[in-house]
N, C-alpha and C positions, 0 to 999 in steps of 0.2 A: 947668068941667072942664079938667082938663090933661092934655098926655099926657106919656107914661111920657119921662122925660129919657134915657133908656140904650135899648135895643135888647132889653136881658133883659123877660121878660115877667110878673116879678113881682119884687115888693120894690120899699121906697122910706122915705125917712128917717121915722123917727119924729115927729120936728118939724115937720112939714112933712106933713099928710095930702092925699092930692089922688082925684080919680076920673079913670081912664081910658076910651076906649073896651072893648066885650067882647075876648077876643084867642082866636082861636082855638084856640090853641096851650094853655091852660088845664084843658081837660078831660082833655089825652092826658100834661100834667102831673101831676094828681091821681091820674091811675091809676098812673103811674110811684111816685109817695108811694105811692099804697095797696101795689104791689105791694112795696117797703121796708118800710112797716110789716109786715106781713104776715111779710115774712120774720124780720124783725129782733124780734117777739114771738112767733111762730110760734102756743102753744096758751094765751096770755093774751090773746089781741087774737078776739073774735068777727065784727067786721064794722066797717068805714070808710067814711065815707060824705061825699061832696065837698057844702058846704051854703053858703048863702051868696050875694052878688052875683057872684061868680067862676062858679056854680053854674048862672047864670039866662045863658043866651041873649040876646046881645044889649042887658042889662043893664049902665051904666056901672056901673065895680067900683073900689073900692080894689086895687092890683095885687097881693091876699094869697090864700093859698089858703085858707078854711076849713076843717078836717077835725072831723068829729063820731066819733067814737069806740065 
């Protein structure tokens, strides 16, 4: 496991895949996305849903957010 090189709490080189600790700050992330998508399709977009290691508590994760669609 590595941890994240930057302080941001997601993103990281493509070359270079790594897993971090879970970060708290990730779930109140994913809603902040949802609530963009949401505005930005308004009556195309049914429902968003945060999926993934990012998703899971306590789960080391790739620092990515999953969104299911």
């Amino acid at each position: 496991m590595r941890r994240a090189e930057t302080s941001e709490p997601l993103g990281m080189p493509r070359e270079r895949p790594y897993n971090v600790e879970y970060d708290n700050r990730w779930p109140q992330l994913f809603l902040d996305l949802r609530d963009r998508l949401y505005e930005a399709l308004q009556d195309r977009i049914l429902s968003v849903h945060h999926v993934g290691s990012t998703a899971v508590p306590g789960l080391l994760a790739k620092p990515v957010l999953d969104v299911l669609r």
